[in-house]
Every structure is written in C-alpha cells, then in structure tokens.
C-alpha positions, 0 to 999 in steps of 0.5 A: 209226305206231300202235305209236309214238304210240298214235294212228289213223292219218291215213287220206286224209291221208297224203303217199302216191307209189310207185316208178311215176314213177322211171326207170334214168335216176334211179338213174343220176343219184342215183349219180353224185350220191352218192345212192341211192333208197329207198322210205320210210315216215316218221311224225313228231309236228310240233307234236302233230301227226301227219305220215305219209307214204311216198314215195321219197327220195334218201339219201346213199350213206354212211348206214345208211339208204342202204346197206339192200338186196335183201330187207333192210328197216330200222325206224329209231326216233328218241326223247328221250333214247334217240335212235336205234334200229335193227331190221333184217332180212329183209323178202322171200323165203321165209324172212322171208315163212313166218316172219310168216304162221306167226306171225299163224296162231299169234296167232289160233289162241292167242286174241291177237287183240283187242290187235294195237296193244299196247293197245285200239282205243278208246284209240287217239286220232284224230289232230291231223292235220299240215297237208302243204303246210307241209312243207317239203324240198330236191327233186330234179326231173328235166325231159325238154325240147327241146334249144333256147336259152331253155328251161333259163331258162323253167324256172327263172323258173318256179321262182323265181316259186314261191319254189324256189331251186337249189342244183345243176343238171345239163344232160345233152343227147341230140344226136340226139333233139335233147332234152335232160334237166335235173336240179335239186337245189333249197334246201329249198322247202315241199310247197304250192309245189312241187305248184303248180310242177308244174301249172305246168310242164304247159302248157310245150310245151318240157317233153316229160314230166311231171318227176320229183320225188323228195324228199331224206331 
C-alpha cells in the first residue's frame, strides 16, 4: 500500500478479519458454489481516499486469483492505463523464506536501509482515510438454526429490515441434530448494514451460532 501510493498506512483504520471464523463447512459449500476462499489484501484509492483491508473472500473458481495455491502468493497491480500486473511466486517454505531473510540481512550489512519505501518517511503522506461503513459488497453468511417452521423467514425479515436483499439461498438440514444450515448469498449491501444485521441476529435464540460472513471479491 505504501509502495503504491506513497502514503502511510491507515493504522486502526483498517478493515482487518482473519481465517478464524471459516469451517470445512465453508470450503465445501464455496465449491459447490464455484467458489474458492482466498485470504486477501486490497488497497484501493476511493475519492483520494485511501481504503485498505484484509479479509477472506470468495473468488470465482475460473479466475487467476482463485486458481493461486499451496505456498504461491500473487500481487495483482491494477493502474490507468497499464491495467493489470501480476507478480507471483513462492511465498513459504524453505526456499522463498531464506531467499527474503538473506536479502534483508544484505540490505543491512550494504547501509540501505533509510529508504525501505522507495522514498523518504517524511514524504510519505498520512492518508485521507476512506470511511468503511460506505463500503459496500455482495456476502455470503452462513446461519447454523434450529430446524423448525418460521426461523428461515425471521432471518430474512431480519435482513430486508437492514436493506439486505438475497440473491441465493441454500437450505442445507441435519435430521438428526434436528438443525439445520442456511447459506445466503446477498446483492450487494454496504459495510455499516451488514455489521448492524450481525448484532441483530445475537438476541435469536433460533440461531445457534455466531453466522459466518465472508465477503465476494
């Protein structure tokens, strides 16, 4: 991100979730959905604002993007009018891990060290930081509910309340636990309704678990 724009990063401000919440069950579902899970960074100029974030998200299985795997990583640069640029290669195991150590013990020991960014600190700008809950993006959430009449229609009034509509929906049940998973792919809805939705769904007694929220990239 600094590299890119020659700007600080926006610290606290960041949209940051980790791979904690997502289940075999996710995984599963995103391949039948044609989808894959990829943990990603995105930094972006909204306006000359500056919106970064890290987040899992679903990919399509057909893209570059969703076909990177095992140790490989992938920067994707996107300008006007070169558009996009790929770098890929090797971002774990013992190769790729003594090539990056070796090369920072290097730039010490060579004295290049002041300029890591390219350029110097104080030319880096703080940032007009981008304002999160505009953003806006189509989700998948994933409810774990008590089997019985009427929960499936709570949880939809629940999300037209928030001015989420669905654009798909999958009603998974497990007869013997008498449960059920339901898993809905919304129309694109922003970041301060979705979050709201969330805190709403806590007080449902019906809703067996936290849902699961991944975003589509």
């Amino acid at each position: 991100s600094s590299l890119a724009f020659n700007k600080k990063i926006s610290n606290k401000k960041c949209l940051m979730e980790g791979i904690e919440n997502i289940d075999f069950k996710d995984i599963d579902i995103a391949g039948q959905l044609n989808y894959r899970i990829k943990l990603l960074g995105i930094t972006e100029l909204i306006n000359n604002q500056l919106f970064e974030r890290v987040h899992p998200c679903l990919v399509e299985k057909d893209t570059y993007i969703g076909n990177v795997n095992g140790v490989m990583n992938a920067v994707i640069t996107k300008g006007i009018p070169v558009g996009e640029s790929i770098l890929q290669g090797e971002g774990a195991g013992p190769g790729a891990t003594s090539s990056a150590l070796m090369s920072d013990l290097l730039s010490i020991l060579r004295g290049n060290i002041k300029y890591p960014f390219g350029i110097p600190n104080v030319k880096r700008k703080s940032p007009k930081v981008y304002n999160i809950n505009n953003y806006t993006n189509s989700l998948y959430l994933r409810f774990e509910v008590k089997d019985k009449p009427g929960v499936l229609s709570e949880i939809t009034k629940l999300l037209a309340n928030k001015k989420i509509s669905v654009q798909r929906l999958i009603q998974i049940p497990n007869n013997k636990k008498k449960t059920a998973s339901i898993v809905i792919i919304t129309h694109k809805s922003n970041e301060f309704n979705a979050q709201s939705c969330l805190k709403s769904f806590k007080s449902n007694k019906n809703i067996l678990k936290n849902p699961v929220l991944i975003r589509l990239f």
